[in-house]
N, C-alpha and C positions, 0 to 999 in steps of 0.2 A: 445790815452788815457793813462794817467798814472796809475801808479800801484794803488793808493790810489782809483783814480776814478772807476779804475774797481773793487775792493774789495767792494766800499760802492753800485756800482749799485747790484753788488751779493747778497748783505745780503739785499736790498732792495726789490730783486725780490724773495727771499727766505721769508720775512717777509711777503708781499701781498699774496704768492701762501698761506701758513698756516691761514691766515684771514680766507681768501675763505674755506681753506676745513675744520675750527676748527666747532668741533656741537655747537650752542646752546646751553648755559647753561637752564635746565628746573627748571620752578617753581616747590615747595612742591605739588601745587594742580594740576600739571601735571603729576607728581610723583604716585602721590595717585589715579589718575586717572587709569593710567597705571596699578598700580597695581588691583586695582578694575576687570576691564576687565582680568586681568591674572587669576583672582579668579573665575571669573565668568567662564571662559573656563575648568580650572580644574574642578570646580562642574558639568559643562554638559558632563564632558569627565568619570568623574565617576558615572552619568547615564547611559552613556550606555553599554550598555550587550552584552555578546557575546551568545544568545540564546540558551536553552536547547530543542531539541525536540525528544519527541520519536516515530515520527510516527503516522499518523490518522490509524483508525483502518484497512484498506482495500486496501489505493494504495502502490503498491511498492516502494523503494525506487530507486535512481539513484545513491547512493551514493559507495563505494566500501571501501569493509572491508581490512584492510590493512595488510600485512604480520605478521603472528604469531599472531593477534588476534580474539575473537570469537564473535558472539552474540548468548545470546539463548532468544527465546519469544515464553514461552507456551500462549495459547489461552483457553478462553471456552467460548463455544458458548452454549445457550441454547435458543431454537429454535422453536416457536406455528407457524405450519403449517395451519393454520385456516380456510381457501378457496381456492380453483384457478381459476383462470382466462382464459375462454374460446375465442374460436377463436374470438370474436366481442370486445372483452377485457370489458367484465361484469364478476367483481365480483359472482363466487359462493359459500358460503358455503357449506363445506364438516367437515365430521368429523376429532375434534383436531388431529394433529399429531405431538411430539411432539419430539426434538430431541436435545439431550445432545454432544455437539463434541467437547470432549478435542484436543488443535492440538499445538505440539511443533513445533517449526521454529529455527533451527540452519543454521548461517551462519559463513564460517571459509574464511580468508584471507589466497590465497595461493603464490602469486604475486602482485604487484603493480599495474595491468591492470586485472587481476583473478581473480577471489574468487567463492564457490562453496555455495551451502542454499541445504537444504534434507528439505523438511516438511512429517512428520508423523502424523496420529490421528485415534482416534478408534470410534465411532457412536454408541448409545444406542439411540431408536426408541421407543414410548407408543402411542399406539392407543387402544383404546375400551378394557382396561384391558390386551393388548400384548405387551410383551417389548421382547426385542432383541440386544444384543452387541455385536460388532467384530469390527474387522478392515477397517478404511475406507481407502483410495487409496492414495498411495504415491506417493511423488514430488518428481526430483532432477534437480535441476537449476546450470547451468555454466554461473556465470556473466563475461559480458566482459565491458570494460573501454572503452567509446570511446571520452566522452568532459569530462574534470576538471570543476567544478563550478566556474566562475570566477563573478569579478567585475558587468559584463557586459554580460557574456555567462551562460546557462546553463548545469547544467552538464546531461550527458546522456550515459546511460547505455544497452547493451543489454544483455539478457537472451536467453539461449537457455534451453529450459523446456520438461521433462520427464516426465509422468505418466504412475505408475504402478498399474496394477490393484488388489492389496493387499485387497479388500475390497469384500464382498457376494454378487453374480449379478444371479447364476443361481438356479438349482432346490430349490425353495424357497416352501414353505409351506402356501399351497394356507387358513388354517385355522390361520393364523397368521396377514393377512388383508396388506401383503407386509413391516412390519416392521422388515423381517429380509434381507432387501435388506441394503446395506451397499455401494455398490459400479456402478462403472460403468461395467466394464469387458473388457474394452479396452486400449489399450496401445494410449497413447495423446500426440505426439510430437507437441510442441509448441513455439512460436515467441515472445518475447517482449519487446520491446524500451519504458523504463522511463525515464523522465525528471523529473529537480526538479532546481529550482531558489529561493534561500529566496531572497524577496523585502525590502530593510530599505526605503519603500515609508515614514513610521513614526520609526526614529532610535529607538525609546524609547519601540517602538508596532511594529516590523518587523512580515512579514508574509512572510512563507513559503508556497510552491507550489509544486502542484507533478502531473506530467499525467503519465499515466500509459497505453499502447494499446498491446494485448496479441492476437493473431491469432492461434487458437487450431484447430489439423487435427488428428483424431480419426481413431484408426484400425476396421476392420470388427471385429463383436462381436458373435462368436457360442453361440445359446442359446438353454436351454433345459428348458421342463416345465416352470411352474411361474416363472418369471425371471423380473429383473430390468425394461423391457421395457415393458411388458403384460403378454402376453402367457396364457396359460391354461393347462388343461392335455389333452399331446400325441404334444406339441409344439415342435418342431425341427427346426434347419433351421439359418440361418446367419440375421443380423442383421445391418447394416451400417448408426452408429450415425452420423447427420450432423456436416459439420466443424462449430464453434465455435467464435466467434468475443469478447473480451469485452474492454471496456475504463473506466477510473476510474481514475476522479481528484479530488487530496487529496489537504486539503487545510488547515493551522495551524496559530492560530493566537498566538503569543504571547504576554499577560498581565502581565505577570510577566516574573522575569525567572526562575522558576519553574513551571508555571501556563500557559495552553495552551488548548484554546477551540479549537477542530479539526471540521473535516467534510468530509464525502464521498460523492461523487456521481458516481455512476456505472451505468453502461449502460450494457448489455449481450443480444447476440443473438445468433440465431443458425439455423442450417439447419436443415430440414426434417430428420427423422430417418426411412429410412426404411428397410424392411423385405423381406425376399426370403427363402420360404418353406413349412412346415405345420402350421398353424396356432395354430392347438391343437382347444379345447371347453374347455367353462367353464363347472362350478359346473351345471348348467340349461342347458347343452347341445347344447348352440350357439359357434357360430365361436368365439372363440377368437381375440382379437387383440394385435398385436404388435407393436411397433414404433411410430409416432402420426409427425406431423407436424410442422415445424418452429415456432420458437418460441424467445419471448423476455421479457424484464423488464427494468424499471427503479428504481432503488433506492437510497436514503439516509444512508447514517451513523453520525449520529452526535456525539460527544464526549468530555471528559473533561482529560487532562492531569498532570499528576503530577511526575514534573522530580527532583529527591533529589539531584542528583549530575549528571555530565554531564555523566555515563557509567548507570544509571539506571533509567528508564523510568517507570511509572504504570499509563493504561486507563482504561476508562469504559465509552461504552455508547452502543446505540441501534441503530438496522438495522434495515429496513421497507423499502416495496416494494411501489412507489407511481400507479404504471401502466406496466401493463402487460401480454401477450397473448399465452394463453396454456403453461402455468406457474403456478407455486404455490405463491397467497401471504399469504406473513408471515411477523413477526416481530421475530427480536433477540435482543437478549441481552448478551452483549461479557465484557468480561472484559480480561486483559492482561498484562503481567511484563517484560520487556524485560531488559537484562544486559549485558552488551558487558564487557571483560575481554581479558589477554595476558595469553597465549596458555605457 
């Protein structure tokens, strides 16, 4: 082949190979098309949100507070004691009982897989013209890290949980009708793994999820006279509160993102509490008693959220027992602020 001939087959096969790979000149109305759809994905992309929440009133979180920064969330709880529920789970009315329980909740980031919460609160008590305030029983929880929230996983958290008994459980003042009992009088070392997963089943409306399951094992409780559990006068004697079970799946819808209807439902059970020693009598001279039987409930929290910016949260809504056996039902009504900051 001569040189000529091989230069024209060159630019020959160089001319066909650029045919093949040159685009498509596009019409205006594929142009316009085009850009249509690119318009249309930026406006859905700036629908959606990246969700504010602060928490349904009652399950814990799973989430872990990050080094150097805080949250704090005072509580109040105000609280109509208005019947309980005996062993066949019939409703009985008993006299109001009614109770006021301020409760702060600080939690402080100490490590990336760490973090520690203290909850504090004091209880004021009115029945038949008696009131009474002190100290109810303090928390101290060690969170540990064990899943990240991902895509596809959710995240999970364990607690290892402390109670102190800072609140009034023994000689209590049997003309006071038990409203100056404040606390339990036992030390409650306690167990508890949270979850929590926000679902974008609807990007625009994502719902969050939270289980909550907590396993409490209570110390023997010395008690004197009227006391948190019964007693009478001349009561002596040890006291051994049953262990303790509860679950609680929080659930958070977001319609905004500010705007966030919540939801509790708790489950709580417990063991048998009982006694070893004197009983004591009442004011009429019978055997007193102490301690009482296993016992449980179910209930609701329903609630309404309002988050102004993503570090400050404020709820309100109401607690009610739907069913439950040698138990107290009652309604609350809690409102709450929480505000996370760097330390």
């Amino acid at each position: 082949m001569t040189t000529k001939k091989w230069v024209f087959s060159y630019l020959a096969f160089v001319c066909a190979l650029s045919a093949q790979t040159e685009k498509p000149i596009k019409s205006p109305e594929q142009i316009q098309q085009e850009l249509n759809e690119a318009q249309a994905k930026f406006q859905h992309a700036k629908e959606l949100f990246n969700p504010w929440y602060a928490g349904p009133l009652l399950t814990g979180s799973a989430s872990m507070m990050p080094p150097g920064m805080m949250n704090i969330q005072p509580y109040i709880f105000v609280t109509d004691n208005y019947a309980v529920f005996d062993q066949e789970r019939h409703s009985v009315d008993v006299p109001n009982l009614w109770n006021l329980n301020p409760v702060v909740i600080a939690q402080a980031g100490i490590t990336s897989w760490l973090d520690t919460v203290l909850t504090v609160q004091t209880e004021t008590n009115w029945k038949q013209h008696h009131n009474y305030t002190n100290l109810g029983d303090t928390t101290w929880q060690l969170g540990f890290k064990v899943l990240k929230q991902g895509l596809w996983v959710p995240g999970i958290k364990f607690y290892l949980n402390e109670t102190f008994p800072t609140g009034r459980f023994n000689h209590l003042k049997p003309k006071r009708l038990g409203v100056d009992s404040t606390g339990a009088g036992s030390f409650v070392t306690g167990f508890s793994l949270n979850f929590a997963k926000i679902v974008f089943w609807d990007t625009l409306h994502p719902l969050s999820l939270r289980l909550s399951l907590t396993y409490g094992i209570p110390t023997t409780v010395h008690v004197r006279g009227f006391n948190t559990y019964g007693g009478g006068f001349g009561t002596r004697g040890k006291v051994r509160p049953g262990n303790s079970f509860k679950a609680s799946l929080g659930t958070e819808w977001s319609f905004t993102q500010r705007w966030v209807i919540a939801n509790d439902v708790v489950y709580t059970c417990a063991g048998r509490t009982t006694f070893n020693g004197d009983p004591g009598v009442t004011s009429d001279g019978l055997p007193a008693t102490v301690g009482g039987g296993s016992n449980d409930s179910l209930s609701l929290a329903p609630a309404l959220e309002y988050n102004p910016n993503p570090n400050l949260g404020i709820l309100g809504g109401v607690w009610f027992t739907v069913y439950g056996r040698n138990t107290s039902n009652f309604i609350s009504y809690i409102f709450s602020v929480t505000y996370t900051f760097g330390l």
